[in-house]
PDBQT receptor file of N, H, CA, C and O in Angstrom, charges set to zero:
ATOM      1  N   UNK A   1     118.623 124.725  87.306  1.00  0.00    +0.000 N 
ATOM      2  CA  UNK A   1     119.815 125.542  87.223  1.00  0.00    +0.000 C 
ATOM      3  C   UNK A   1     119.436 127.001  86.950  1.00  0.00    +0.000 C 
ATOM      4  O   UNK A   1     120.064 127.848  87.585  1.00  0.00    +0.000 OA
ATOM      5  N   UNK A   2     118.423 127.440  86.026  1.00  0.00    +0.000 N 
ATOM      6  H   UNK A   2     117.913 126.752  85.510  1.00  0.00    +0.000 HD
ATOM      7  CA  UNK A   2     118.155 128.736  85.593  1.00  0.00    +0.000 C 
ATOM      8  C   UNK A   2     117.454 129.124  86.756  1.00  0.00    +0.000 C 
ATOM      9  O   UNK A   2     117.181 130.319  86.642  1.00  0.00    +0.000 OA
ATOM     10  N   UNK A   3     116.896 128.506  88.189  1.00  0.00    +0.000 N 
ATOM     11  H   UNK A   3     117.119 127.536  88.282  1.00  0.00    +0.000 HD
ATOM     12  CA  UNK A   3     116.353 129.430  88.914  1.00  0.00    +0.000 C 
ATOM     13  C   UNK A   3     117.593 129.464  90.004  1.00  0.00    +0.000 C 
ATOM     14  O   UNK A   3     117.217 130.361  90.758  1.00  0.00    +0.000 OA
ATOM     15  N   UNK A   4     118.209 129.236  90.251  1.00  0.00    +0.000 N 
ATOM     16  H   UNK A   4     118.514 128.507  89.638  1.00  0.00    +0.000 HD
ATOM     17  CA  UNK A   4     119.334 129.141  90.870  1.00  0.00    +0.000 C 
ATOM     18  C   UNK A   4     120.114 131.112  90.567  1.00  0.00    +0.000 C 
ATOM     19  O   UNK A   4     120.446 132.096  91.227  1.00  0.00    +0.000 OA
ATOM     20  N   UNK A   5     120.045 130.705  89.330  1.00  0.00    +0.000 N 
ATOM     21  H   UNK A   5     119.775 129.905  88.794  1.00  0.00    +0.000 HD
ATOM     22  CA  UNK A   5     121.028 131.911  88.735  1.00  0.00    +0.000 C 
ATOM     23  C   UNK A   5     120.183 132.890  88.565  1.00  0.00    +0.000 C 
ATOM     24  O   UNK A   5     120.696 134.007  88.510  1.00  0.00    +0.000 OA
ATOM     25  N   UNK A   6     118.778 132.808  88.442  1.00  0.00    +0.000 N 
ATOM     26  H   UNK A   6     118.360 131.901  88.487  1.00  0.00    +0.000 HD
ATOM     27  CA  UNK A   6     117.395 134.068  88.675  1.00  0.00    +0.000 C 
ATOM     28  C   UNK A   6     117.839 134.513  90.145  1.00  0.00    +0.000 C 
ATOM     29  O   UNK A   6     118.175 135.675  90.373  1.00  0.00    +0.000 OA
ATOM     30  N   UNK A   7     117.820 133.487  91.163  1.00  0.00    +0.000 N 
ATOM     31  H   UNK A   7     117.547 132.543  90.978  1.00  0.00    +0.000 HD
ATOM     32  CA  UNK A   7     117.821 133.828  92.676  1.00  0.00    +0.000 C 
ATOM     33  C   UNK A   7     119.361 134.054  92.829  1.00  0.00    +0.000 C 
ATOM     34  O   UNK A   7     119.512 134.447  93.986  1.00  0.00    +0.000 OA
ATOM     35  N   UNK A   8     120.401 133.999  92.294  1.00  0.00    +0.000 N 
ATOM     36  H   UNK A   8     120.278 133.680  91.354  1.00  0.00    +0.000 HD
ATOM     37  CA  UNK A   8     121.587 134.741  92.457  1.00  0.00    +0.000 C 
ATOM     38  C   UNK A   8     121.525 136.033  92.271  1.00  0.00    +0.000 C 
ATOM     39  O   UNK A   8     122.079 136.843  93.014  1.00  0.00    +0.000 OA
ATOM     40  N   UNK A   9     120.609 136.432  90.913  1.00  0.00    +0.000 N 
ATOM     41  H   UNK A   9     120.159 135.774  90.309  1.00  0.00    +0.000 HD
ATOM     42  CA  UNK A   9     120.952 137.308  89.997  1.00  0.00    +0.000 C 
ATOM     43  C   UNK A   9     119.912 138.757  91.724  1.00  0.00    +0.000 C 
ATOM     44  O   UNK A   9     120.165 139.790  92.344  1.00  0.00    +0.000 OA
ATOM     45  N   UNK A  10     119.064 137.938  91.631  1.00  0.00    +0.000 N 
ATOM     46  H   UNK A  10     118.859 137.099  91.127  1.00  0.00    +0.000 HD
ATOM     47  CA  UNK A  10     117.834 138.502  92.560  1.00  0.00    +0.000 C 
ATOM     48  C   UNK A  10     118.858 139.380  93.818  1.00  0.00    +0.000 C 
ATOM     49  O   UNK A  10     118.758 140.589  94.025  1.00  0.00    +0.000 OA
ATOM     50  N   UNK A  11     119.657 138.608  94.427  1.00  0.00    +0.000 N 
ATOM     51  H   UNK A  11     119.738 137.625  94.258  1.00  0.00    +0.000 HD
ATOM     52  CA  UNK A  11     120.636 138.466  95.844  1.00  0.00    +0.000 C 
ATOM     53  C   UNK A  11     121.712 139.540  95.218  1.00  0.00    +0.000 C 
ATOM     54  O   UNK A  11     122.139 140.518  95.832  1.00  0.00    +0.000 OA
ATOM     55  N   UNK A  12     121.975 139.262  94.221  1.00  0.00    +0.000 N 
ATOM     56  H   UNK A  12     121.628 138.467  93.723  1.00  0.00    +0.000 HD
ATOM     57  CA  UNK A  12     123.363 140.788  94.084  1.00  0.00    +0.000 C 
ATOM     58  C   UNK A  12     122.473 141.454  93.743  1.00  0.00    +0.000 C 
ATOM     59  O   UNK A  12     122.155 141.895  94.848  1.00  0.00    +0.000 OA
ATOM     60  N   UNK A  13     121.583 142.028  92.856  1.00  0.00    +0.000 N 
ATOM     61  H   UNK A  13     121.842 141.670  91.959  1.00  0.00    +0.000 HD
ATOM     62  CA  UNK A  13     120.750 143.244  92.768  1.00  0.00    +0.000 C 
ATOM     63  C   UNK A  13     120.140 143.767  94.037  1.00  0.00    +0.000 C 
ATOM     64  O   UNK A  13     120.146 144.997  93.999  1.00  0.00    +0.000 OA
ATOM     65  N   UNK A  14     119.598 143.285  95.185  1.00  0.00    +0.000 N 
ATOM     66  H   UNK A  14     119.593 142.285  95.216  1.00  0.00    +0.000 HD
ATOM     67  CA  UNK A  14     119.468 143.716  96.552  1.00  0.00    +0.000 C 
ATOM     68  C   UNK A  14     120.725 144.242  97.074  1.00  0.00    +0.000 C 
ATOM     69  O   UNK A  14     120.882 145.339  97.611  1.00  0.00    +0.000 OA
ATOM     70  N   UNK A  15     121.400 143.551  96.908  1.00  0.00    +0.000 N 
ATOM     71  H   UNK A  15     121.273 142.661  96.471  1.00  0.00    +0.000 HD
ATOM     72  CA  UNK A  15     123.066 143.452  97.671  1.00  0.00    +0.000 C 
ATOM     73  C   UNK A  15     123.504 145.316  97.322  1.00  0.00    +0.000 C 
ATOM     74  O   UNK A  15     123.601 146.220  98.152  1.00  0.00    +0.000 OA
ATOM     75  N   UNK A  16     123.629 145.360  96.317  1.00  0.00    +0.000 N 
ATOM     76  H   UNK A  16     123.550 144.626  95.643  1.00  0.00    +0.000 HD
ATOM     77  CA  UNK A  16     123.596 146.643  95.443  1.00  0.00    +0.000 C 
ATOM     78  C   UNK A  16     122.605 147.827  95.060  1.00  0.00    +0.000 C 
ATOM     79  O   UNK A  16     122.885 148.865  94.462  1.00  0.00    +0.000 OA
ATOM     80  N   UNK A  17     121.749 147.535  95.405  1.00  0.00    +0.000 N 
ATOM     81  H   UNK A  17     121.521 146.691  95.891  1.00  0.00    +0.000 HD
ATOM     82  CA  UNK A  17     120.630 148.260  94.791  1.00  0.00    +0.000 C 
ATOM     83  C   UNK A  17     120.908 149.752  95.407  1.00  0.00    +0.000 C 
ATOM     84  O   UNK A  17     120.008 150.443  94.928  1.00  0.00    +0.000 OA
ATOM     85  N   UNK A  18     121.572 150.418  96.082  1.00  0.00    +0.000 N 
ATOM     86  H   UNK A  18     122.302 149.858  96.472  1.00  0.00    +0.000 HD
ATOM     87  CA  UNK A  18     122.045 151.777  96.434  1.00  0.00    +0.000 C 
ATOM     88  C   UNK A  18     122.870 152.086  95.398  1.00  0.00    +0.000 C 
ATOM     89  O   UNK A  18     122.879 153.266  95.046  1.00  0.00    +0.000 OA
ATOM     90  N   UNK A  19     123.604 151.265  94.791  1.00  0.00    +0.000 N 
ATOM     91  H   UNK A  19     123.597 150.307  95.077  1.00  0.00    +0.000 HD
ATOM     92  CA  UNK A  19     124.366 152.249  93.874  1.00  0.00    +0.000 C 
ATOM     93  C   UNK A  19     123.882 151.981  92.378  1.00  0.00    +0.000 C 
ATOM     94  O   UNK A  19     124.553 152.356  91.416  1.00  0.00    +0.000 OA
ATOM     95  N   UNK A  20     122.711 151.331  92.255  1.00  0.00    +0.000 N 
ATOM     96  H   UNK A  20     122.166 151.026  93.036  1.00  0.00    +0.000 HD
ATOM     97  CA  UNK A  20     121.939 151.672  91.280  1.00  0.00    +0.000 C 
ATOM     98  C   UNK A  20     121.272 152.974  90.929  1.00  0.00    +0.000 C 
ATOM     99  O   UNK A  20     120.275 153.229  91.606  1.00  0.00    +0.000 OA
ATOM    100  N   UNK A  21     121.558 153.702  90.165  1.00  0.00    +0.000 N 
ATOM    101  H   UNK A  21     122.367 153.495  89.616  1.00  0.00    +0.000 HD
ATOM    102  CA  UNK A  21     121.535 155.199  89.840  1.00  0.00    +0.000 C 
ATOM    103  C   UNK A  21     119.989 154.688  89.552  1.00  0.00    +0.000 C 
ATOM    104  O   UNK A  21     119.625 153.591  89.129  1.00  0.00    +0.000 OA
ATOM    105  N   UNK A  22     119.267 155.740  89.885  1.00  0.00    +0.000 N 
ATOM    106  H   UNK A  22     119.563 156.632  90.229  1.00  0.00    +0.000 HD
ATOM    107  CA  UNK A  22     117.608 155.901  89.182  1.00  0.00    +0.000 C 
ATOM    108  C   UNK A  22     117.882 156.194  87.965  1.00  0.00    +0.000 C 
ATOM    109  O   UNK A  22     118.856 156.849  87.592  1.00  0.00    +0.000 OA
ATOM    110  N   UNK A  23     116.658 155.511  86.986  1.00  0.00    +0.000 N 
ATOM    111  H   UNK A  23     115.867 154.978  87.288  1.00  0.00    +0.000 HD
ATOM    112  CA  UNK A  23     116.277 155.927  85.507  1.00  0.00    +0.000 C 
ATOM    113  C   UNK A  23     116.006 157.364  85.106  1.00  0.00    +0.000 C 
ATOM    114  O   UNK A  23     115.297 158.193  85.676  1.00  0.00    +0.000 OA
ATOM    115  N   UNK A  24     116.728 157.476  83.993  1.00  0.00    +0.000 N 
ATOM    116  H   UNK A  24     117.304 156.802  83.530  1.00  0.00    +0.000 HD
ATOM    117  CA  UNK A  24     116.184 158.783  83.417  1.00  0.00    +0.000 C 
ATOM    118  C   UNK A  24     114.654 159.190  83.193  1.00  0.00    +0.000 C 
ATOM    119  O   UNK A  24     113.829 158.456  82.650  1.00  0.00    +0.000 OA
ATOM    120  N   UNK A  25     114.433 160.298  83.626  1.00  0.00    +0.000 N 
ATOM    121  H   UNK A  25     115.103 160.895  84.068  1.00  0.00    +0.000 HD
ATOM    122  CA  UNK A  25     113.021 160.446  82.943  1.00  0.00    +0.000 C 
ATOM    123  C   UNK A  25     112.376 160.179  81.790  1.00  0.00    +0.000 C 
ATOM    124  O   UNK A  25     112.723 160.723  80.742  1.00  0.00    +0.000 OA
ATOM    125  N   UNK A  26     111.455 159.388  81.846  1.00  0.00    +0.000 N 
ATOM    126  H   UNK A  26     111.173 158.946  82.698  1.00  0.00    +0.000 HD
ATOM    127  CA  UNK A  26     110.895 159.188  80.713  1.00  0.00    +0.000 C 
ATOM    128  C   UNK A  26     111.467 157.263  80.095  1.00  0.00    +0.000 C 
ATOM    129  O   UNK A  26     110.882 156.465  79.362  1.00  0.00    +0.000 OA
ATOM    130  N   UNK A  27     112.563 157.188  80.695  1.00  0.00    +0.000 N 
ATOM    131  H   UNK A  27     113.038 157.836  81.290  1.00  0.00    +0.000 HD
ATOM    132  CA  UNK A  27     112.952 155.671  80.742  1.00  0.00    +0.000 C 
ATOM    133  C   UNK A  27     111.663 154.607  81.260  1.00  0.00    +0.000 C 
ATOM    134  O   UNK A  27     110.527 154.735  81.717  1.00  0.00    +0.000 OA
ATOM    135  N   UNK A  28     112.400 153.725  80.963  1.00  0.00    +0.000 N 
ATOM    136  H   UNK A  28     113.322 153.621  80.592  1.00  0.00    +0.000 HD
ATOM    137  CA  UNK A  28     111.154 152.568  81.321  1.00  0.00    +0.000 C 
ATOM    138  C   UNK A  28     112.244 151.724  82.577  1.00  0.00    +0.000 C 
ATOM    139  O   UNK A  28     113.412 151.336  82.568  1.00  0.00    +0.000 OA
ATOM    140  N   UNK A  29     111.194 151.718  83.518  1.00  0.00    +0.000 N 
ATOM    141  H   UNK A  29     110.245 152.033  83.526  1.00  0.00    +0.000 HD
ATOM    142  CA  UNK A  29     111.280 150.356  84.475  1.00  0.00    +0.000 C 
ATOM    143  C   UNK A  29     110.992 149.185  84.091  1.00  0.00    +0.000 C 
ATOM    144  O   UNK A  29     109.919 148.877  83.573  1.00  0.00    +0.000 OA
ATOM    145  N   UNK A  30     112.030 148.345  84.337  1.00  0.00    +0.000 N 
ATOM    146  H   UNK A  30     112.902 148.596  84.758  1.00  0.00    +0.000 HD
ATOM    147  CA  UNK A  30     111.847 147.314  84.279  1.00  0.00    +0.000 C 
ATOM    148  C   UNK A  30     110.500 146.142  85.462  1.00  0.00    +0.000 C 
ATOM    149  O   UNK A  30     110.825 145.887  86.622  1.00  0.00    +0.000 OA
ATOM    150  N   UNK A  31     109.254 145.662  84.932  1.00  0.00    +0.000 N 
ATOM    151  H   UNK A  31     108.990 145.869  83.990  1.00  0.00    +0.000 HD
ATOM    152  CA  UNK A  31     108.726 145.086  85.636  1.00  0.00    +0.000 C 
ATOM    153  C   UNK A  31     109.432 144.358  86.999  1.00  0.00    +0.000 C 
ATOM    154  O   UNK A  31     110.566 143.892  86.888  1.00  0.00    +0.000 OA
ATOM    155  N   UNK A  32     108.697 144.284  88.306  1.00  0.00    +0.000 N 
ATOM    156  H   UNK A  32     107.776 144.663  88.397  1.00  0.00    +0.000 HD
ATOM    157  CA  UNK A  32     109.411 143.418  89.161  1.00  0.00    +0.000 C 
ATOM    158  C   UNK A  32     108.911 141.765  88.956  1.00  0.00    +0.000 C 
ATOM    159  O   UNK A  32     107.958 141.228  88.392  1.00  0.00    +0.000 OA
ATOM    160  N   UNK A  33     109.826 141.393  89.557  1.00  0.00    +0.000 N 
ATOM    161  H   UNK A  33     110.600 141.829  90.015  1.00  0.00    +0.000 HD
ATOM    162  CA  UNK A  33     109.909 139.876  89.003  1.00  0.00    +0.000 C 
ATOM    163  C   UNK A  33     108.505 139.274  89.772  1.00  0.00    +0.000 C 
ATOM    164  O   UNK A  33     108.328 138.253  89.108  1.00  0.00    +0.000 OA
ATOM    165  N   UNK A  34     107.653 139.298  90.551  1.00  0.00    +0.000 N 
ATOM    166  H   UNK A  34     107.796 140.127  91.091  1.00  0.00    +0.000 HD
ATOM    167  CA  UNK A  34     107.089 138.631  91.065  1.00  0.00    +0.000 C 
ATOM    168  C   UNK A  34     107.300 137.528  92.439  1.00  0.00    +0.000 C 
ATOM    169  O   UNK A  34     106.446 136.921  93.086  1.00  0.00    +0.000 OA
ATOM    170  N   UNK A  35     108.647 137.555  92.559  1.00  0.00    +0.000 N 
ATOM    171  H   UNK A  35     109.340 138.048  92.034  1.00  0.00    +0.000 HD
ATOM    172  CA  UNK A  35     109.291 136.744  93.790  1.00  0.00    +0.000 C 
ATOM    173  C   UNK A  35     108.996 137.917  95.411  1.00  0.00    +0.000 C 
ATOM    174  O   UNK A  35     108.709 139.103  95.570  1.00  0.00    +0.000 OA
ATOM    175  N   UNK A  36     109.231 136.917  96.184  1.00  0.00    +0.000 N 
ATOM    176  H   UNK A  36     109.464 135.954  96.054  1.00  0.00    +0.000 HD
ATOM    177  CA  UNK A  36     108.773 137.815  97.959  1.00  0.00    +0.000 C 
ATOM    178  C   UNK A  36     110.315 137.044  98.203  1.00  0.00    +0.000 C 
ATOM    179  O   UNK A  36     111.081 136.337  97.548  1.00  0.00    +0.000 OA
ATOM    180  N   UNK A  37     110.263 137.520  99.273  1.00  0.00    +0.000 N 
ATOM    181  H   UNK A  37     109.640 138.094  99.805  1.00  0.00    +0.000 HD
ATOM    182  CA  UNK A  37     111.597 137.095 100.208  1.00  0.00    +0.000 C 
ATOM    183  C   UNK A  37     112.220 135.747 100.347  1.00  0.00    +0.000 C 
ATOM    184  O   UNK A  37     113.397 135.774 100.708  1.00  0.00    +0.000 OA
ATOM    185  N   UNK A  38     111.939 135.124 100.237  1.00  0.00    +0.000 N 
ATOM    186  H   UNK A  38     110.984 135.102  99.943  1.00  0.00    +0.000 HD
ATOM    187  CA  UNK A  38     111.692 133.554  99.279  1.00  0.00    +0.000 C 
ATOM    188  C   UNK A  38     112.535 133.381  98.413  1.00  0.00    +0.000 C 
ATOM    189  O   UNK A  38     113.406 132.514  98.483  1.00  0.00    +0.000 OA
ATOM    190  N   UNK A  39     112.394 134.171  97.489  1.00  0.00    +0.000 N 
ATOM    191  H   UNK A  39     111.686 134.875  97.432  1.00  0.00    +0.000 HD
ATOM    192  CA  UNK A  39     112.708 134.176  96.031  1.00  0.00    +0.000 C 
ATOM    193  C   UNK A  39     112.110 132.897  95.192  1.00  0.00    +0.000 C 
ATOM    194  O   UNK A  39     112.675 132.217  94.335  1.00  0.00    +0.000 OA
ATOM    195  N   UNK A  40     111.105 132.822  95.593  1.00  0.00    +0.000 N 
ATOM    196  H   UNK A  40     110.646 133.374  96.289  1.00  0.00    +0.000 HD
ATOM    197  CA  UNK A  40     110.317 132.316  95.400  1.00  0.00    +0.000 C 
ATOM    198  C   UNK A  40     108.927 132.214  94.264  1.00  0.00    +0.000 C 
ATOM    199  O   UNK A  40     107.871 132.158  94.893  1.00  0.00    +0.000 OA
ATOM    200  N   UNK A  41     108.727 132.178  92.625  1.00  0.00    +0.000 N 
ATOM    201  H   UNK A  41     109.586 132.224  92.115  1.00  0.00    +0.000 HD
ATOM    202  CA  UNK A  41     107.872 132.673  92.591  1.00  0.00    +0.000 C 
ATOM    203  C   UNK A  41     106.513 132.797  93.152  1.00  0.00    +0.000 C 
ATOM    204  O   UNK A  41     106.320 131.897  93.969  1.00  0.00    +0.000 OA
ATOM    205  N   UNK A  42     105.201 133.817  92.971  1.00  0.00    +0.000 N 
ATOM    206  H   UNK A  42     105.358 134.548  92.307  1.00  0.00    +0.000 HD
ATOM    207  CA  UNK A  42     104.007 133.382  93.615  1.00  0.00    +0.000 C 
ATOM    208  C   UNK A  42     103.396 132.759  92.729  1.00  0.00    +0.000 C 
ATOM    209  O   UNK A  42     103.595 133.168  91.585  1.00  0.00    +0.000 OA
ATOM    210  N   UNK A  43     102.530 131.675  92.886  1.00  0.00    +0.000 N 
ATOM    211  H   UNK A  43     102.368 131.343  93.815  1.00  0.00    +0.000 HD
ATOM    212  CA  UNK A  43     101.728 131.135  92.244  1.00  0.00    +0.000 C 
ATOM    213  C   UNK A  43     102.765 129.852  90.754  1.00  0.00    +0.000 C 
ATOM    214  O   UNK A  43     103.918 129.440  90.873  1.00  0.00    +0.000 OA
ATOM    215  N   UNK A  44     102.052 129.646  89.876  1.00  0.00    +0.000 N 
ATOM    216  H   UNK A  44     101.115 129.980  89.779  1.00  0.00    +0.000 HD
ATOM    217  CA  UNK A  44     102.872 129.211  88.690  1.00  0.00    +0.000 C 
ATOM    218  C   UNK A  44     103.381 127.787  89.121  1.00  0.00    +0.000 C 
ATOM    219  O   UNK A  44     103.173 127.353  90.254  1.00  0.00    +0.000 OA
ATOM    220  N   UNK A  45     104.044 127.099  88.176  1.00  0.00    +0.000 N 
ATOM    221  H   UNK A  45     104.213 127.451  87.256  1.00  0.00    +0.000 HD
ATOM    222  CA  UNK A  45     104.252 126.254  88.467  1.00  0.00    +0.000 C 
ATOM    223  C   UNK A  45     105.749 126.533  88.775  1.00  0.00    +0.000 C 
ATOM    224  O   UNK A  45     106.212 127.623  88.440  1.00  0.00    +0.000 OA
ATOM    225  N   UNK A  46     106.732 125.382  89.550  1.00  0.00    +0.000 N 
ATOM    226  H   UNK A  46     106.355 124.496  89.823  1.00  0.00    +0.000 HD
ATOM    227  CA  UNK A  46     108.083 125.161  89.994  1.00  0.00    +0.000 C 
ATOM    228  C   UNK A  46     108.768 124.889  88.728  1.00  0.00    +0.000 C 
ATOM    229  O   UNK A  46     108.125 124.455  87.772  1.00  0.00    +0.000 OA
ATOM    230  N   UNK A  47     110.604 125.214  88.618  1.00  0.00    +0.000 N 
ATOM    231  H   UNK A  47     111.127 125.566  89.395  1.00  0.00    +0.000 HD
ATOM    232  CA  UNK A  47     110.664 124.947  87.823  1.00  0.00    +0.000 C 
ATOM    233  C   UNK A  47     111.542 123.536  87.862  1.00  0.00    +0.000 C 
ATOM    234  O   UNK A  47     111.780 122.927  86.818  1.00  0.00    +0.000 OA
TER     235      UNK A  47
């Protein structure tokens, strides 16, 4: 169930990602998740 709602969460943040304003300077990015087009992670185990 929790990767379900990772790969939802994944699909509206693409969906949107233009009207995601860029970070302030000096803000922190958030790491990318590690998933490809898939949404898939690489490597690791399934969950």
């Amino acid at each position: 169930m929790a990767e379900y709602i990772r790969e939802a969460i994944d699909l509206v943040l693409a969906r949107y990602a233009h009207l995601v304003s860029a970070p302030a300077a000096g803000g922190s990015v958030p790491a990318k998740s590690g998933r490809g087009r898939t949404g898939r992670r690489r490597g690791g185990s399934q969950e």
